[in-house]
DSSP file (Angstrom, degrees, kcal/mol; ACC not computed):
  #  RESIDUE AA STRUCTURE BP1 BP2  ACC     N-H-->O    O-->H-N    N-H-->O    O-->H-N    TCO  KAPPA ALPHA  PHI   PSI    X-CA   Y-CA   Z-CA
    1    1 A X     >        0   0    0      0, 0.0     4,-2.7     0, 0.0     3,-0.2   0.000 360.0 360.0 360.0 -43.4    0.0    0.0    0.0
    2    2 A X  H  >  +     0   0    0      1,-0.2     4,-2.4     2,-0.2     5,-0.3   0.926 360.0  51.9 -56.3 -39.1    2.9    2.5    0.5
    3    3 A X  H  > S+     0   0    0      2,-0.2     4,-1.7     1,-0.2    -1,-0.2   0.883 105.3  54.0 -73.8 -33.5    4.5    1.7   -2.3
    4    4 A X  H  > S+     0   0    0      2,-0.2     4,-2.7    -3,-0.2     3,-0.4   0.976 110.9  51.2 -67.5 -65.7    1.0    2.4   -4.2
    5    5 A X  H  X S+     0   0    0     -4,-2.7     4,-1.9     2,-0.2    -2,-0.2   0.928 112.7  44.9 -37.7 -48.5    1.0    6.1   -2.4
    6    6 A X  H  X S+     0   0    0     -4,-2.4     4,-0.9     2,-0.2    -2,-0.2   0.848 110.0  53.7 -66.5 -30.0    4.3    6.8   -3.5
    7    7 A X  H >< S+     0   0    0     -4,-1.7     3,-2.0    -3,-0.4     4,-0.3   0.978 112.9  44.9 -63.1 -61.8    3.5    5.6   -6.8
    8    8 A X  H >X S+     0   0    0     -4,-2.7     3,-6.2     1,-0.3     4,-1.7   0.958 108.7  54.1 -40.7 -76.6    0.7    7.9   -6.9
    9    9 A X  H 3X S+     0   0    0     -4,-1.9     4,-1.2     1,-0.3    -1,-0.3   0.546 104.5  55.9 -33.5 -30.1    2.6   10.6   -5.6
   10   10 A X  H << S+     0   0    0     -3,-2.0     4,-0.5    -4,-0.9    -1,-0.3   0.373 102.3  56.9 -96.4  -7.9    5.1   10.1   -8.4
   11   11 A X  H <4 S+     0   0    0     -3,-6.2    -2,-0.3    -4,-0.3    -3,-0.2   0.608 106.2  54.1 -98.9 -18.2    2.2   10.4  -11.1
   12   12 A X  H >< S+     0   0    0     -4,-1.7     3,-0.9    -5,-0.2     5,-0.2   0.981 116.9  30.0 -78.6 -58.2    1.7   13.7   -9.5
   13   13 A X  T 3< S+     0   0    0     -4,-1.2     4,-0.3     1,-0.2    -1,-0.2   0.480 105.1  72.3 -65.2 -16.4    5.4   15.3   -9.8
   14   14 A X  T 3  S+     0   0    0     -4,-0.5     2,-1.0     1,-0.2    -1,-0.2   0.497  86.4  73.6-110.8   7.9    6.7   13.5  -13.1
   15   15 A X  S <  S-     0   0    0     -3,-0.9    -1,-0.2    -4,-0.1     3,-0.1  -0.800 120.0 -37.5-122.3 118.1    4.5   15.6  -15.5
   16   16 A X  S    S+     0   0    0     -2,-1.0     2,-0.3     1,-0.2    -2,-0.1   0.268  84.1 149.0  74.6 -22.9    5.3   18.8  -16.1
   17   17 A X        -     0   0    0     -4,-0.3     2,-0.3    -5,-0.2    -1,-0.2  -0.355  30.6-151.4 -62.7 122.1    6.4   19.8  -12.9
   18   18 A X        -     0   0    0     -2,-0.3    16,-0.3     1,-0.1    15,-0.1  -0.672  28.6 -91.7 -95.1 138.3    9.2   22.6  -12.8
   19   19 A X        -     0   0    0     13,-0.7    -1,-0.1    -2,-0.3    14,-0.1  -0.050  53.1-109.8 -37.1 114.7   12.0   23.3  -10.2
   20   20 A X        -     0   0    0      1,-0.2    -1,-0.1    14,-0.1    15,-0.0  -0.271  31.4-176.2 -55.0 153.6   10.5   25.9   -7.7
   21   21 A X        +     0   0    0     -3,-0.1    -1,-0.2     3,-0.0     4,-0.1   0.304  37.0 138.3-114.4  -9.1   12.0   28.9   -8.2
   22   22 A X    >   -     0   0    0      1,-0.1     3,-1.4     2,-0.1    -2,-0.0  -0.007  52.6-139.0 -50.0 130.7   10.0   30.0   -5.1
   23   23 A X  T 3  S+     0   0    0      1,-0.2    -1,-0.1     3,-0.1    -3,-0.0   0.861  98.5  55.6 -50.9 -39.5   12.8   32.5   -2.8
   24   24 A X  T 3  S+     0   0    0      2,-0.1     2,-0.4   105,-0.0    -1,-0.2   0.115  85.9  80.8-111.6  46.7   11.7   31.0    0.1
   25   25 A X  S <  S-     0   0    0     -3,-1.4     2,-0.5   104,-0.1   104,-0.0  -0.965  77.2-134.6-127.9 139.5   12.1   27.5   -0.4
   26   26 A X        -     0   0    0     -2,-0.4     2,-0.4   105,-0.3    -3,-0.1  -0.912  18.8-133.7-106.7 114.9   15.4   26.6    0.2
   27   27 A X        -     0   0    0     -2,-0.5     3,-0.1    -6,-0.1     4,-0.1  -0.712   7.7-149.2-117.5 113.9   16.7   24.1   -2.7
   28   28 A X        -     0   0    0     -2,-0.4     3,-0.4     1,-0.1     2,-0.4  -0.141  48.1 -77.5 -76.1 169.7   18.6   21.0   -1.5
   29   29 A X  S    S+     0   0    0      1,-0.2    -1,-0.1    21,-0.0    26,-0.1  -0.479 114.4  19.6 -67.3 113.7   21.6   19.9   -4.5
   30   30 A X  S    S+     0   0    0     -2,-0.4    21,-2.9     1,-0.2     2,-0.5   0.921  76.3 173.1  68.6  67.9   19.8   18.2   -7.3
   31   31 A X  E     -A   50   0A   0     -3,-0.4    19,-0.3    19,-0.2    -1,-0.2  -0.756  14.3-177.2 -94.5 148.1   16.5   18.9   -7.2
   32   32 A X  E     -     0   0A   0     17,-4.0   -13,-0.7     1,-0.6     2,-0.3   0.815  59.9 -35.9 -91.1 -50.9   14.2   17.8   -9.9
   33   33 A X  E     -A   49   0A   0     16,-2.2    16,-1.8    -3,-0.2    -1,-0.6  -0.934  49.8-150.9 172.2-173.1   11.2   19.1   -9.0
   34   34 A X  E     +A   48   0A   0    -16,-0.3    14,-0.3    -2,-0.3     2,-0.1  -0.945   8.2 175.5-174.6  83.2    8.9   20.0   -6.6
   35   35 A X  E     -A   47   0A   0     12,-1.3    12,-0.9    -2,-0.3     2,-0.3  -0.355  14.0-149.8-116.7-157.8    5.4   20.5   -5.6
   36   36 A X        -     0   0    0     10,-0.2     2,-0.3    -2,-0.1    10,-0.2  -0.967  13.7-161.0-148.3 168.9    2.9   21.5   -2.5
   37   37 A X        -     0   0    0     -2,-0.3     8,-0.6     6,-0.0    -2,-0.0  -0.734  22.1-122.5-153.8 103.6   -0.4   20.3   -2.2
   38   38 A X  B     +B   44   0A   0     -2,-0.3     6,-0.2     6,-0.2     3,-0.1   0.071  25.5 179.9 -51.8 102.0   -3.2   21.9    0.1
   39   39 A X        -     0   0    0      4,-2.5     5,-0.2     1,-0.2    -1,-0.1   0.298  45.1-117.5 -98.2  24.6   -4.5   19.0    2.6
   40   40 A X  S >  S+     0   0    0      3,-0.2     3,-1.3     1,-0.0    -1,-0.2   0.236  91.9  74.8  64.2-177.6   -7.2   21.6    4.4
   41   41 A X  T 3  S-     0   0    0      1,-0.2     3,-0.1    -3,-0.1    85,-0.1   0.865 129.2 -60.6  34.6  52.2   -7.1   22.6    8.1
   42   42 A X  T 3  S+     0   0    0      1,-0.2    84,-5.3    83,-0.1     2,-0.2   0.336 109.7 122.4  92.3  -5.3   -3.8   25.2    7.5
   43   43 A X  E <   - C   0 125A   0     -3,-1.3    -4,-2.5    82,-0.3     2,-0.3  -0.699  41.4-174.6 -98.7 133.1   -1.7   22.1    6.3
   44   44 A X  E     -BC  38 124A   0     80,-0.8    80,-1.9    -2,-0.2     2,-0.3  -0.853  20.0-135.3-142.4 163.0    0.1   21.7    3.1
   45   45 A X  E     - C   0 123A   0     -8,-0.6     2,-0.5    -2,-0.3    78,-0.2  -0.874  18.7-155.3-145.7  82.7    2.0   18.4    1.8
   46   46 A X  E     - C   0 122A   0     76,-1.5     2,-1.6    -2,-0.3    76,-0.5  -0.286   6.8-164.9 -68.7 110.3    5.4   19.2    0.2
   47   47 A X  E     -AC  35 121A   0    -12,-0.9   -12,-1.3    -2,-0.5     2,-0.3  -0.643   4.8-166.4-102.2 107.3    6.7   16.6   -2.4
   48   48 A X  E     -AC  34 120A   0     72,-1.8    72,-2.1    -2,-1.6     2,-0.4  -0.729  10.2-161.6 -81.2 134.2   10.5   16.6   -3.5
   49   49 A X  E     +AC  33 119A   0    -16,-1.8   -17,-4.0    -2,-0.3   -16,-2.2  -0.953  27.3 175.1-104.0 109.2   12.3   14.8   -6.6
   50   50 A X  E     +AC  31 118A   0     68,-1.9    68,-1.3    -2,-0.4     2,-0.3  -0.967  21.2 170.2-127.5 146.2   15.8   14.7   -6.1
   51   51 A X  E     + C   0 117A   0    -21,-2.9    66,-0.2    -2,-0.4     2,-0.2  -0.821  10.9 157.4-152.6 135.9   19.0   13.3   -7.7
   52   52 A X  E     - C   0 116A   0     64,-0.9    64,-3.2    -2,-0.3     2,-0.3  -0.738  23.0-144.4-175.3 157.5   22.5   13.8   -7.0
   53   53 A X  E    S+ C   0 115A   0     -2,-0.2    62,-0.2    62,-0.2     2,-0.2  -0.701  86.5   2.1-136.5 142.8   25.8   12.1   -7.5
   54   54 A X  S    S+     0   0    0     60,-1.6    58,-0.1    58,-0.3    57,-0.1   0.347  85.9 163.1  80.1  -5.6   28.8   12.0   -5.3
   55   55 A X        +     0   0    0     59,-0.3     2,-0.3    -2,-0.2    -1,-0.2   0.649  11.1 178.0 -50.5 -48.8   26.4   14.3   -2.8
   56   56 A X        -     0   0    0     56,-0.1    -1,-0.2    53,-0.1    53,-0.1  -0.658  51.5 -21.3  80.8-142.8   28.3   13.9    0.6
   57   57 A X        -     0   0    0     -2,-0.3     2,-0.3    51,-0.1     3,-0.0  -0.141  65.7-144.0 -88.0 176.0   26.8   15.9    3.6
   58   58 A X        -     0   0    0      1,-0.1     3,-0.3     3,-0.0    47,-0.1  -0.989  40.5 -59.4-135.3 158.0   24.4   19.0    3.1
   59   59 A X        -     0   0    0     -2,-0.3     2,-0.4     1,-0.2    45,-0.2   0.215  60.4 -87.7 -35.6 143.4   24.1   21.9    5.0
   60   60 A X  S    S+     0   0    0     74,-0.1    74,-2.1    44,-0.1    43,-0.3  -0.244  71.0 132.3  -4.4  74.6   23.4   22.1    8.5
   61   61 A X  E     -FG 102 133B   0     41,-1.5    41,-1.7    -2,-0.4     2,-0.3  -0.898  42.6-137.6-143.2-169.0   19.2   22.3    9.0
   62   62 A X  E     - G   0 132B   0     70,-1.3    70,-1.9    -2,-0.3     2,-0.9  -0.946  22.4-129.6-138.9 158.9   16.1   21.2   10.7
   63   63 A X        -     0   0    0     -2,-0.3    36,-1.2    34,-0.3     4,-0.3  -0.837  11.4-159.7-123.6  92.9   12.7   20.5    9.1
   64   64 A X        +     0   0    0     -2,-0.9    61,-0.2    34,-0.1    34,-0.1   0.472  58.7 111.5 -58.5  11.1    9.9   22.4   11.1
   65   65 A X  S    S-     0   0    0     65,-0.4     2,-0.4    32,-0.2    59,-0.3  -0.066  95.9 -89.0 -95.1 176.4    7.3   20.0    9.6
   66   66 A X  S    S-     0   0    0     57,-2.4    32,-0.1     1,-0.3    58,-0.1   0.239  99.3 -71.6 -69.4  25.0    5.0   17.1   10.9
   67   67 A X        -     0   0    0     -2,-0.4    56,-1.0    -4,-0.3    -1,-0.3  -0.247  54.3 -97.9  86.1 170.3    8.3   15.2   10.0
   68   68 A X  E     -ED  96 122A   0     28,-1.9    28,-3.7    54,-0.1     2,-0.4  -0.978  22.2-147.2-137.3 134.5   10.0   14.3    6.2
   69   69 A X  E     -ED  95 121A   0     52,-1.5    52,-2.3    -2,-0.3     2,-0.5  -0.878  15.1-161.7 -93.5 122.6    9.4   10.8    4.7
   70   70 A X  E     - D   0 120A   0     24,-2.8     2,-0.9    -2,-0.4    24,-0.3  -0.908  10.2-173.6-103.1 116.5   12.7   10.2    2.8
   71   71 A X  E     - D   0 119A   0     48,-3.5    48,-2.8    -2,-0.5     2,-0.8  -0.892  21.5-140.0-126.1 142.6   12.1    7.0   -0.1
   72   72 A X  E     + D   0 118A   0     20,-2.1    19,-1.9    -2,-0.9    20,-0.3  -0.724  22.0 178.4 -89.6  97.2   14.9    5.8   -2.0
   73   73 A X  E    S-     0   0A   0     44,-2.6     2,-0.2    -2,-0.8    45,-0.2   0.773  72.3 -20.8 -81.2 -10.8   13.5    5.2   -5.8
   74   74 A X  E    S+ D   0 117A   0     43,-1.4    43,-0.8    -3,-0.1     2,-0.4  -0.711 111.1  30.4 177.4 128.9   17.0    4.1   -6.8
   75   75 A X  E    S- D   0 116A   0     41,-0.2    15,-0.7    -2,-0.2     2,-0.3  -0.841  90.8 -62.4 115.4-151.0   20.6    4.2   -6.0
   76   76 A X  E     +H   89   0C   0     39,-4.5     2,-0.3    -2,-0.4    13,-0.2  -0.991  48.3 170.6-140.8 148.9   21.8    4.5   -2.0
   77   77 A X  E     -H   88   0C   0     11,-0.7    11,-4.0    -2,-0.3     2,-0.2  -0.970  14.2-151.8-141.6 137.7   21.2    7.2    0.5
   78   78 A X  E     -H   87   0C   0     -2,-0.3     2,-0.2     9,-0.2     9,-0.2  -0.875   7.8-167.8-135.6 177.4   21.8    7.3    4.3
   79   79 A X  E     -H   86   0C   0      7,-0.7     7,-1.4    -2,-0.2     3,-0.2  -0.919  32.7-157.3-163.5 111.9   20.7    8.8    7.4
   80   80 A X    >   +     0   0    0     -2,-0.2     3,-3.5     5,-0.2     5,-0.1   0.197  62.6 120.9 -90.4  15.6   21.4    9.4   10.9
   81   81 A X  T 3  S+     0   0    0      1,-0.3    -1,-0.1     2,-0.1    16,-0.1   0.832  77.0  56.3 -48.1 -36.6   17.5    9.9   11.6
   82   82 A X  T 3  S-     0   0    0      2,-0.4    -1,-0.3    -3,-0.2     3,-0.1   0.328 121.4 -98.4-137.5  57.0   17.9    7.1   13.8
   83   83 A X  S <  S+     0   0    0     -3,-3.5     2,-0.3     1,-0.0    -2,-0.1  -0.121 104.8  43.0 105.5 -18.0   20.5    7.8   16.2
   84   84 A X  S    S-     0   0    0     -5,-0.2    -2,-0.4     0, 0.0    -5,-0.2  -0.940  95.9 -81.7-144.7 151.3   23.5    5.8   14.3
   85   85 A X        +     0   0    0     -2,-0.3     2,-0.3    -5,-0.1    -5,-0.2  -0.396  47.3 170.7 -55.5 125.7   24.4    5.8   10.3
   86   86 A X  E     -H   79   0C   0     -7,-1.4    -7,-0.7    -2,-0.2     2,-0.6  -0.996  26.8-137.8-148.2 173.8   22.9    3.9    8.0
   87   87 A X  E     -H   78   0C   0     -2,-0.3     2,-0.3    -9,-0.2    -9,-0.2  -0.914  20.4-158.0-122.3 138.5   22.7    3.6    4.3
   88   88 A X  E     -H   77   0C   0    -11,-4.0   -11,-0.7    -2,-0.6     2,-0.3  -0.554   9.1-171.5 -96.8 159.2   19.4    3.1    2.4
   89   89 A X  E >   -H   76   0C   0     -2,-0.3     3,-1.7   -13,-0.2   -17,-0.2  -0.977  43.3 -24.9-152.3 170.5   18.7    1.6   -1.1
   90   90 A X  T 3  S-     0   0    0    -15,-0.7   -17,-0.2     1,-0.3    -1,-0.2   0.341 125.1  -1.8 -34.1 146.6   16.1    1.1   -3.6
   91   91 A X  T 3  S+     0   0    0    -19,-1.9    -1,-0.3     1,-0.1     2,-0.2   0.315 104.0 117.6   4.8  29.9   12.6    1.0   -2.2
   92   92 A X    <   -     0   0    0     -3,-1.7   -20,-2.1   -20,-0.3     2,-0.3  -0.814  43.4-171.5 -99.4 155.2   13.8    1.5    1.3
   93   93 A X        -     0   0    0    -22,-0.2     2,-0.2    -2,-0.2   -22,-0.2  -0.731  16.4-159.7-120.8 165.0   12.9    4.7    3.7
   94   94 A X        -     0   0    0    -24,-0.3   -24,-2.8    -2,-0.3     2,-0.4  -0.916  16.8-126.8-144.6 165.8   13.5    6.3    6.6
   95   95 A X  E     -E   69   0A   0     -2,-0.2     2,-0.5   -26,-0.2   -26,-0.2  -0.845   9.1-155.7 -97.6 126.9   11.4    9.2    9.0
   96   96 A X  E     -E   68   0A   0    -28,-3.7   -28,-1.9    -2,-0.4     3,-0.0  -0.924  20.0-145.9 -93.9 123.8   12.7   12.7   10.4
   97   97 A X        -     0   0    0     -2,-0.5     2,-0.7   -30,-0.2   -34,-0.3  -0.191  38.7 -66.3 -71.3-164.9   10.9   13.6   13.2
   98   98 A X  S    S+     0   0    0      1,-0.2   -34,-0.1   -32,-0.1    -1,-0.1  -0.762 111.4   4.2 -88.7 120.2   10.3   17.1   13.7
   99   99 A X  S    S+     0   0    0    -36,-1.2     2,-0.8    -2,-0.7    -1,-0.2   0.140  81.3 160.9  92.4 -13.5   12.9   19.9   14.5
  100  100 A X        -     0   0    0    -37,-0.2     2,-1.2     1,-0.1   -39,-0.1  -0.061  30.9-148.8 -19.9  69.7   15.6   17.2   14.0
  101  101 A X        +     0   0    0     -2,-0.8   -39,-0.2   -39,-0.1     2,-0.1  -0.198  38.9 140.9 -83.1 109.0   18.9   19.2   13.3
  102  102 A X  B     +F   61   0B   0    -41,-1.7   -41,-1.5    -2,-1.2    -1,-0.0  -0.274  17.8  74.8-116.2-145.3   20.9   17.2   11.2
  103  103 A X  S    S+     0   0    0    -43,-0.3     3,-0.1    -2,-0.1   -44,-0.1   0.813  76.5  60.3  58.5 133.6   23.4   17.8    8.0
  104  104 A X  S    S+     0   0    0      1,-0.3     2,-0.5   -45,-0.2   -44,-0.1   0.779  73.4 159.9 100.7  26.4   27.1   19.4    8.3
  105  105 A X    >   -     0   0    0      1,-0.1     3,-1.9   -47,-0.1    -1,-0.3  -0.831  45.8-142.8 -97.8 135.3   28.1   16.3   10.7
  106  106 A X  T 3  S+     0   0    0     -2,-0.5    -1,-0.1     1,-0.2   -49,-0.0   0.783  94.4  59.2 -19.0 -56.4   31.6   15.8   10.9
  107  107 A X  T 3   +     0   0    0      2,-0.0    -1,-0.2     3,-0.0     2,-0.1   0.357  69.8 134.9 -83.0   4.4   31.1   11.6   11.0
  108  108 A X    <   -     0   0    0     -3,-1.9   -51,-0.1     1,-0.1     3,-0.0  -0.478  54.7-119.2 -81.2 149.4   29.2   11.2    7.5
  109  109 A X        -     0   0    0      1,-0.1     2,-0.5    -2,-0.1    -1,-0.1  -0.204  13.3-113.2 -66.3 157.1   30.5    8.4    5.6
  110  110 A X        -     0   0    0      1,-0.1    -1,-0.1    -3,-0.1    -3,-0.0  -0.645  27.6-175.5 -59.4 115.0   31.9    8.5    2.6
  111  111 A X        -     0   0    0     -2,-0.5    -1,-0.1     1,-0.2   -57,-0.1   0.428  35.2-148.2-112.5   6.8   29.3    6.5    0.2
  112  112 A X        -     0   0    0    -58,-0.1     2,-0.8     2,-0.1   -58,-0.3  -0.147  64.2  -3.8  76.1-166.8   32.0    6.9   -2.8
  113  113 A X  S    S+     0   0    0    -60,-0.1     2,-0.4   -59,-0.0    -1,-0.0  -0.675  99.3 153.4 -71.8 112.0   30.8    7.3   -6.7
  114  114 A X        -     0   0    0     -2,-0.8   -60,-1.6     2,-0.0     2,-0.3  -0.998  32.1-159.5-151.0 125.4   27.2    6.8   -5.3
  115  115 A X  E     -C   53   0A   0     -2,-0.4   -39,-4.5   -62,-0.2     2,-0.3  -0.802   6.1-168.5-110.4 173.1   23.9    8.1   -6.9
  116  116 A X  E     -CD  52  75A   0    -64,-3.2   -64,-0.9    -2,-0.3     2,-0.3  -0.967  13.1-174.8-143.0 145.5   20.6    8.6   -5.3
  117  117 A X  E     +CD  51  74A   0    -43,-0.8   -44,-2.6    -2,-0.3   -43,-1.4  -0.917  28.0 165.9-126.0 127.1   17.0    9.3   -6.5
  118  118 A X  E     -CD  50  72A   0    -68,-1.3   -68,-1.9    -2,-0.3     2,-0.4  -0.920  36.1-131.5-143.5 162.2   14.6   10.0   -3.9
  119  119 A X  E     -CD  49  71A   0    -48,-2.8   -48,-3.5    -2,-0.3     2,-0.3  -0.679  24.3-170.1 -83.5 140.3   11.1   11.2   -2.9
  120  120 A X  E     -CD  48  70A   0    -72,-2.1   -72,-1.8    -2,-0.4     2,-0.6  -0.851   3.0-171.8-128.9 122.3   10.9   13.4   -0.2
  121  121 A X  E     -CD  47  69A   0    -52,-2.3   -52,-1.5    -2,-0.3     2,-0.3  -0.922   6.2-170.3-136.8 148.8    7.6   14.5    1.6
  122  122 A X  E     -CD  46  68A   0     -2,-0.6   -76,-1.5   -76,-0.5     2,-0.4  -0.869  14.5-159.5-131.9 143.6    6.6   17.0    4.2
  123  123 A X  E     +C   45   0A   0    -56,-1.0   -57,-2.4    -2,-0.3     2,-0.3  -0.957  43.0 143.7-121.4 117.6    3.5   17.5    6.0
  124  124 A X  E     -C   44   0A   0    -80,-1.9   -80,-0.8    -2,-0.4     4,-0.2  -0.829  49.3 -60.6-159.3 161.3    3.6   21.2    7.3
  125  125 A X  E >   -C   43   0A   0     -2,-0.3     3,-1.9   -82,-0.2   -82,-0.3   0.317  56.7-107.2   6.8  90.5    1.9   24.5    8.1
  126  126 A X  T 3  S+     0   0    0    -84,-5.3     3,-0.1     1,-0.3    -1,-0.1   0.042 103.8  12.9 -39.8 151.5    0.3   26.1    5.3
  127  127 A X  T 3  S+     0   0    0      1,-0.2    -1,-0.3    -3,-0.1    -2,-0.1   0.330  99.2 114.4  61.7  -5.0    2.8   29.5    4.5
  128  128 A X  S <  S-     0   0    0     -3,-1.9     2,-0.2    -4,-0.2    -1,-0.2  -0.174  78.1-107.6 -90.2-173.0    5.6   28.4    6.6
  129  129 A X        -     0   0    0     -3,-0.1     3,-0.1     1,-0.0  -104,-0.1  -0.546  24.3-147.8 -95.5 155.0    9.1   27.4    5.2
  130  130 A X  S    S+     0   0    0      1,-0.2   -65,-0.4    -2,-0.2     2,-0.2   0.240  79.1  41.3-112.0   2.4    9.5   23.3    5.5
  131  131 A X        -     0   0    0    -68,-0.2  -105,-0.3   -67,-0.1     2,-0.2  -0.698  65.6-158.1-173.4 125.1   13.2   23.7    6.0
  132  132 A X  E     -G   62   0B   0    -70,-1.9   -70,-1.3    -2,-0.2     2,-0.3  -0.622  11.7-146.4 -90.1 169.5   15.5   25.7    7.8
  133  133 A X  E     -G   61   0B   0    -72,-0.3   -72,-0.2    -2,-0.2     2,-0.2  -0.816  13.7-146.6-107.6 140.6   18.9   26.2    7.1
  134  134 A X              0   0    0    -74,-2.1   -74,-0.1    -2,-0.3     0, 0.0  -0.849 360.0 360.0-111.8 140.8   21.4   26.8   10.3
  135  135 A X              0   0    0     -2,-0.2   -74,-0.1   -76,-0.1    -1,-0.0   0.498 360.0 360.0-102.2 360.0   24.6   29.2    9.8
């Protein structure tokens, strides 16, 4: 059944959708595209396409949202989301809770000539930002 939501979810983003240009969305390295989608009561449901080579860490931030579903549609990706490194791969996930300040650690491994393509989606506040960046 998840896999059928993400599937869905992938029928929404892979036509026509263009890379937000929006200023106050902050645009992680190899984004594809990008949408949001009004779920009622003040809440909006942010969907990411990315893919990226070689990526390493990314900045420092935390994700003010009801938490970020990360799915790995192909290649390998990791996470410290839950408490120790690990590396994901094809139709595997992991969860960020909320406020969770991760990226810019010292300890991430090296994952080598490594691609990823992944979903990402966020449940938060209508108008708010879904991810800060820390300086």
């Amino acid at each position: 059944m998840f896999k059928n939501i993400i599937l869905s979810s992938l029928i929404f983003i892979s036509f026509g959708i263009e890379v937000s240009a929006d200023d106050h969305q902050p645009i992680f390295p190899g984004l594809v595209s990008s949408d949001v989608f009004a779920m009622g009561n003040d809440m909006d449901m942010h969907i990411e396409r990315r893919k990226t080579c070689n990526q390493g860490a990314v900045a420092k931030h935390f994700h003010p949202a009801a938490g970020t579903l990360v799915y790995v549609l192909d290649g390998k990706s990791q996470s410290k989301s839950s408490g120790s490194w690990k590396t994901y791969t094809n139709n595997e996930y992991w969860f960020e809770k909320s406020d969770w300040v991760h990226g810019g650690d010292a300890d991430t491994p090296d994952l080598g000539d490594v691609c990823s393509d992944l979903i990402v989606i966020r449940v938060v506040e209508s108008g708010k930002d879904h991810t800060v960046f820390i300086e």
